[in-house]
CHARMM internal coordinates of N, CA and C (Angstrom, degrees):
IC EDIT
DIST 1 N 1 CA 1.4446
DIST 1 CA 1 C 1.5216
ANGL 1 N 1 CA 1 C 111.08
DIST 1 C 2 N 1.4683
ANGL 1 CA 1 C 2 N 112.55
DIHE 1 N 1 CA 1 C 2 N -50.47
DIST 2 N 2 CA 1.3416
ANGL 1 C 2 N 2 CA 112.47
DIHE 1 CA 1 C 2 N 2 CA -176.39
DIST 2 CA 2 C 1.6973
ANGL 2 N 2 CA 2 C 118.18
DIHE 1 C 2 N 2 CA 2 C -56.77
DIST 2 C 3 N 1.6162
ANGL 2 CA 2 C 3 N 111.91
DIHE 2 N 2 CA 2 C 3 N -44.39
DIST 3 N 3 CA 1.0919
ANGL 2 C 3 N 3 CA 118.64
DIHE 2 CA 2 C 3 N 3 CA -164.73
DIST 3 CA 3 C 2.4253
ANGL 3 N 3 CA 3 C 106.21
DIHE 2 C 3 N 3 CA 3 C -70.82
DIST 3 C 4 N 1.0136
ANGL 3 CA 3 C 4 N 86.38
DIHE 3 N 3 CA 3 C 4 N -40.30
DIST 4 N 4 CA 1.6667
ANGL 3 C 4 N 4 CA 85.89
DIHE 3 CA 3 C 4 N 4 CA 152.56
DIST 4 CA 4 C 1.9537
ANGL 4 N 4 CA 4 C 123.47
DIHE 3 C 4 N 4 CA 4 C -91.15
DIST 4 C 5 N 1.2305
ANGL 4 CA 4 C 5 N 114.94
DIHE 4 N 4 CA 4 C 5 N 41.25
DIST 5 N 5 CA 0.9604
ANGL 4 C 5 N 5 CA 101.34
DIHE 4 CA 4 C 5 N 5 CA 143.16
DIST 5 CA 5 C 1.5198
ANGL 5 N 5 CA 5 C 113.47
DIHE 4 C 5 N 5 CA 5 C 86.26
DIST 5 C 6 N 1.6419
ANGL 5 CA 5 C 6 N 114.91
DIHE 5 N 5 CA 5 C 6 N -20.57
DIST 6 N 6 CA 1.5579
ANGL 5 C 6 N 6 CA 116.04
DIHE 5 CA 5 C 6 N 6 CA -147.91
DIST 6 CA 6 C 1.7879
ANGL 6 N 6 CA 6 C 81.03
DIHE 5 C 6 N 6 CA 6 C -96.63
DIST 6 C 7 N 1.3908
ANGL 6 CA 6 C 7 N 128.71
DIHE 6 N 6 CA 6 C 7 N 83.68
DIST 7 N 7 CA 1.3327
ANGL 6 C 7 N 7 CA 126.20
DIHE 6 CA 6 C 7 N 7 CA 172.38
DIST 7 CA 7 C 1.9294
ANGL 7 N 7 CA 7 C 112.52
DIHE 6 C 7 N 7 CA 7 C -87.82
DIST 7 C 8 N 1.4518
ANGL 7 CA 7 C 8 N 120.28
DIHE 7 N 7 CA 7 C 8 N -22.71
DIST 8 N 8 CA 1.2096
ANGL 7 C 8 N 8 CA 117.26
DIHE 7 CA 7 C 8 N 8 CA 148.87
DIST 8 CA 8 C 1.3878
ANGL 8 N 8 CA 8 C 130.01
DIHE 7 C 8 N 8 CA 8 C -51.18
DIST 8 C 9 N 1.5237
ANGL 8 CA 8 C 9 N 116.11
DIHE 8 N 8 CA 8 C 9 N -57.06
DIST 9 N 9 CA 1.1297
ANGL 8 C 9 N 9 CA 123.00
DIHE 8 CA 8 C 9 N 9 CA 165.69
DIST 9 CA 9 C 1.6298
ANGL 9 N 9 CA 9 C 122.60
DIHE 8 C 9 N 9 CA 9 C -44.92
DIST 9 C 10 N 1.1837
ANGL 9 CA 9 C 10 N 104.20
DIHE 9 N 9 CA 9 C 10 N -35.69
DIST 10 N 10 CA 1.4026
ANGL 9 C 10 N 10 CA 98.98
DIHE 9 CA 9 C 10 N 10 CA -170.89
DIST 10 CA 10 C 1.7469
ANGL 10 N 10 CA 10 C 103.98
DIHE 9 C 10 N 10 CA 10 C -94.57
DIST 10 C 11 N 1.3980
ANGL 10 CA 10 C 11 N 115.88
DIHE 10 N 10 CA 10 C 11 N -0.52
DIST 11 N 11 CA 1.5250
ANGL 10 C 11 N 11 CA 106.06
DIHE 10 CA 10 C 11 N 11 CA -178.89
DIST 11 CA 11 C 1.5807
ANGL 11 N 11 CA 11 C 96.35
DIHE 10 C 11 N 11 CA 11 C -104.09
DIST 11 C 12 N 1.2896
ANGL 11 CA 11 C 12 N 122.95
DIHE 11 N 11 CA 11 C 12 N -6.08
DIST 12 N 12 CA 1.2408
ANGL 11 C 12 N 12 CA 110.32
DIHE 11 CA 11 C 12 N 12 CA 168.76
DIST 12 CA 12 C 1.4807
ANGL 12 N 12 CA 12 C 106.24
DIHE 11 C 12 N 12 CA 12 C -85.28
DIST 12 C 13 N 1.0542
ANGL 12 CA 12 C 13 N 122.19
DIHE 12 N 12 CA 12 C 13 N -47.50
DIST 13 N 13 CA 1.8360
ANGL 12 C 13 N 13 CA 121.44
DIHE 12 CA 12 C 13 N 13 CA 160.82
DIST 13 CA 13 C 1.0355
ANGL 13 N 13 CA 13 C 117.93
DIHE 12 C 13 N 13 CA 13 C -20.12
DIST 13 C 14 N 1.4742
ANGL 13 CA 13 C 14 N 130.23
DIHE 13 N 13 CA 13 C 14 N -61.80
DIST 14 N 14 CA 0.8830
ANGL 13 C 14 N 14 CA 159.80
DIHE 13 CA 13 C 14 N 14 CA 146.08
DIST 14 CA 14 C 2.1554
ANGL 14 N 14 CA 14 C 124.02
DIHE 13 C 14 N 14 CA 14 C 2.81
DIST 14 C 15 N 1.5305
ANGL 14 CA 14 C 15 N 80.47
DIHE 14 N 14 CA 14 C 15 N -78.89
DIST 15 N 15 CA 1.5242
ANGL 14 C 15 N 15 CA 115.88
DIHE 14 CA 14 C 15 N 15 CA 169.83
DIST 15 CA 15 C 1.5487
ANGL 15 N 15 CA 15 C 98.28
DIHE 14 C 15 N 15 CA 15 C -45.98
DIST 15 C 16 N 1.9273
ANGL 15 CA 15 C 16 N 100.67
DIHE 15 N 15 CA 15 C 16 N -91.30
DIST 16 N 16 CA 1.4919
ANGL 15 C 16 N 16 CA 118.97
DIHE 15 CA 15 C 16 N 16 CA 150.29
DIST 16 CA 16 C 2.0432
ANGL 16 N 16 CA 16 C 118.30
DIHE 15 C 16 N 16 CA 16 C 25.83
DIST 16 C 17 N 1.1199
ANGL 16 CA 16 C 17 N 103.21
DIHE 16 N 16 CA 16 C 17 N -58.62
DIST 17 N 17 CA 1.4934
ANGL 16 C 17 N 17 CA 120.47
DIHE 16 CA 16 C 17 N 17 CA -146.84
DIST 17 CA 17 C 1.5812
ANGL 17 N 17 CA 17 C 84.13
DIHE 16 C 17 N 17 CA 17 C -113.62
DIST 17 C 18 N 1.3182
ANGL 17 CA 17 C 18 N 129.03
DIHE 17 N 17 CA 17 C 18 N -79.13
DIST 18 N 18 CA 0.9944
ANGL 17 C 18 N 18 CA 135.76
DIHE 17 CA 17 C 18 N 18 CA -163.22
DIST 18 CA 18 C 2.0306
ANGL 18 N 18 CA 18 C 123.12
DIHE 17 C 18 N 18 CA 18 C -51.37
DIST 18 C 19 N 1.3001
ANGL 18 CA 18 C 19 N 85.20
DIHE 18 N 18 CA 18 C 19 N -42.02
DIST 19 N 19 CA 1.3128
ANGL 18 C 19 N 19 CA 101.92
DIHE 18 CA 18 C 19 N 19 CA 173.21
DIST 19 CA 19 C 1.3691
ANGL 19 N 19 CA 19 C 119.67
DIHE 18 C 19 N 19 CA 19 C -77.67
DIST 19 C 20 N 1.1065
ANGL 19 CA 19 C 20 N 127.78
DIHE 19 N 19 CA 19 C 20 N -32.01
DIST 20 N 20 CA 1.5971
ANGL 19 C 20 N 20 CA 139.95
DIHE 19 CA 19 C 20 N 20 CA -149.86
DIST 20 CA 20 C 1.9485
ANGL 20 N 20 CA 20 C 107.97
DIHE 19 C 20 N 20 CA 20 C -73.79
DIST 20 C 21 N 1.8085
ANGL 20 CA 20 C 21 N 101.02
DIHE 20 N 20 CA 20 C 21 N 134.84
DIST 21 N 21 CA 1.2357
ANGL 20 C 21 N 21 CA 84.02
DIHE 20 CA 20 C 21 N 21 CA -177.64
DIST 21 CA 21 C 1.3396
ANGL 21 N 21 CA 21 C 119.54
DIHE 20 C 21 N 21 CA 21 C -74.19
DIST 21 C 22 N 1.3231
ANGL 21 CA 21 C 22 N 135.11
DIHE 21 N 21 CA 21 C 22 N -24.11
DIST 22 N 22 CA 1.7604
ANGL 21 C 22 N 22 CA 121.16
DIHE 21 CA 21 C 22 N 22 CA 158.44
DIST 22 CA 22 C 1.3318
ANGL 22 N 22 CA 22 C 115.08
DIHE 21 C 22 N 22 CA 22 C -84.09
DIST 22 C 23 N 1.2425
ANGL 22 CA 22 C 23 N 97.93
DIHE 22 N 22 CA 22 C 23 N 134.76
DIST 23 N 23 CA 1.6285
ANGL 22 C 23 N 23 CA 123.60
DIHE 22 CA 22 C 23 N 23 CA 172.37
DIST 23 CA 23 C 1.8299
ANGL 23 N 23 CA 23 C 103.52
DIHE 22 C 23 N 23 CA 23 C -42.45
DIST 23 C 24 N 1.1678
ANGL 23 CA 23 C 24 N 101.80
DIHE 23 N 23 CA 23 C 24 N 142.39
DIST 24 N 24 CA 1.5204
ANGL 23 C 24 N 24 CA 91.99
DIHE 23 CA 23 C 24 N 24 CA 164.06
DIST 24 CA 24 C 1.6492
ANGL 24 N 24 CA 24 C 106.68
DIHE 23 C 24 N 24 CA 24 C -116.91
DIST 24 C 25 N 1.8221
ANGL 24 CA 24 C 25 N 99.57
DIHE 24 N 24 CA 24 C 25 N 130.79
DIST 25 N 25 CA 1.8347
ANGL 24 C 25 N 25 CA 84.43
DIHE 24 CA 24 C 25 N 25 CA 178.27
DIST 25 CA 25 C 1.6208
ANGL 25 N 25 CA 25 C 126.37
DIHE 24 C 25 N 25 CA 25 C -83.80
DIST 25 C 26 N 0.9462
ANGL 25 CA 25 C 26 N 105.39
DIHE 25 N 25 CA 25 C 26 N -4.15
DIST 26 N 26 CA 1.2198
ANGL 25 C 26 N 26 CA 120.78
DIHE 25 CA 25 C 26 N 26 CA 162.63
DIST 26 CA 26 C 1.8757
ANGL 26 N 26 CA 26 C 126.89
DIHE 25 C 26 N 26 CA 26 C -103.69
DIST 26 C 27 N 1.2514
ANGL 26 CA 26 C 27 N 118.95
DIHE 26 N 26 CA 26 C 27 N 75.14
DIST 27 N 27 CA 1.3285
ANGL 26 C 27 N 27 CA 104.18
DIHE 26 CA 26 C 27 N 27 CA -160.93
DIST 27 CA 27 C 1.5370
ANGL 27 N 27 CA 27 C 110.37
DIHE 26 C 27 N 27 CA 27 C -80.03
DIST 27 C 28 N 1.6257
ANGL 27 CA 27 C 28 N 124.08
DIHE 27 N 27 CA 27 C 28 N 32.97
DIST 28 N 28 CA 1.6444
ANGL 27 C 28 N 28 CA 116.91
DIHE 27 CA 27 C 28 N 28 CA 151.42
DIST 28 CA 28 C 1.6367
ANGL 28 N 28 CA 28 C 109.86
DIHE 27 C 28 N 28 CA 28 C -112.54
DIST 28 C 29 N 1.6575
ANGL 28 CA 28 C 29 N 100.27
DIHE 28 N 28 CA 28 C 29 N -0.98
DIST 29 N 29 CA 1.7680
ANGL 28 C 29 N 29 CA 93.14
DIHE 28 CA 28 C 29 N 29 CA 157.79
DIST 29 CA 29 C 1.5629
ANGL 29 N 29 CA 29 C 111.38
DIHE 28 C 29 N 29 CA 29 C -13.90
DIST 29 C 30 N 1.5445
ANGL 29 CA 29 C 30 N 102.13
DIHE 29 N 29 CA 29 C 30 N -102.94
DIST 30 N 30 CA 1.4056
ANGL 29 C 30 N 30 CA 140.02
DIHE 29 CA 29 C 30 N 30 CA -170.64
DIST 30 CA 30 C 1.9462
ANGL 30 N 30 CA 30 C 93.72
DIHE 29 C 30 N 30 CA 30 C -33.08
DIST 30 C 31 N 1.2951
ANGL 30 CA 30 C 31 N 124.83
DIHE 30 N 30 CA 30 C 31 N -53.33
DIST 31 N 31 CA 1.1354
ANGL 30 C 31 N 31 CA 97.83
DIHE 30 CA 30 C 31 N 31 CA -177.03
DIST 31 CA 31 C 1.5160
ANGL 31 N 31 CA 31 C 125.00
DIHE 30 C 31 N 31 CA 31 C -78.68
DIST 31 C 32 N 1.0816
ANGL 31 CA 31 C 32 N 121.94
DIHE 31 N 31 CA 31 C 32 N -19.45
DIST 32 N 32 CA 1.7949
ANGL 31 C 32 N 32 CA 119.48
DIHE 31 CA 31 C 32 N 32 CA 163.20
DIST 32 CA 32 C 1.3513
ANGL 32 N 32 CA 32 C 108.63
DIHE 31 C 32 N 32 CA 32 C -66.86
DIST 32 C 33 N 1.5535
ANGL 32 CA 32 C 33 N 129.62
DIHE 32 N 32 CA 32 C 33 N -23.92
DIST 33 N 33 CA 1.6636
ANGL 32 C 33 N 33 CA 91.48
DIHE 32 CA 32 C 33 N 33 CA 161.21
DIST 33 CA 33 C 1.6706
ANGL 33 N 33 CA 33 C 134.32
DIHE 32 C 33 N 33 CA 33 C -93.81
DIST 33 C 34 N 1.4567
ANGL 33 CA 33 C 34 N 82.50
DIHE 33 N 33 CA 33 C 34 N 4.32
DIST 34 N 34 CA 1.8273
ANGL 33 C 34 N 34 CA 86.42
DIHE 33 CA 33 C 34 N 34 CA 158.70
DIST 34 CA 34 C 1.0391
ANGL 34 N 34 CA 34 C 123.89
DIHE 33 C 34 N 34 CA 34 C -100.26
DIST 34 C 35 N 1.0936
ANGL 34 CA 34 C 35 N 113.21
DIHE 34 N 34 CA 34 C 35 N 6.21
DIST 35 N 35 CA 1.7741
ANGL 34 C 35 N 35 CA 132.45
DIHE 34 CA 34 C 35 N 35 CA 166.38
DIST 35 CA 35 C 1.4517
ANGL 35 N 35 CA 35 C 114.57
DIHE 34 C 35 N 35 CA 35 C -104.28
DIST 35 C 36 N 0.9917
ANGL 35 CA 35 C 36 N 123.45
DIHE 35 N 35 CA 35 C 36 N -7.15
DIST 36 N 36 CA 1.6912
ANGL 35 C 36 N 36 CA 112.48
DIHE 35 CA 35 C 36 N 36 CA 177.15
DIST 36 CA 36 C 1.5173
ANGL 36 N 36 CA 36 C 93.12
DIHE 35 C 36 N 36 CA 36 C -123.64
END
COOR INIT
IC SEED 1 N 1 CA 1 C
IC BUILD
């Protein structure tokens, strides 16, 4: 994400994960489906 630039994208990811009331057990879930 960083290396293209998308630094919004990735602070909402960010938020996303951090904030969320279920845990995620995998926390690069969330970014492979904004990547695929």
């Amino acid at each position: 994400m960083f290396t293209a630039g998308r630094y919004d994208e990735a602070r909402e990811l960010f938020e996303q994960v951090a904030l969320a009331d279920d845990f995620v057990e995998f926390l690069t879930l969330p970014a492979y489906e904004r990547l695929a």
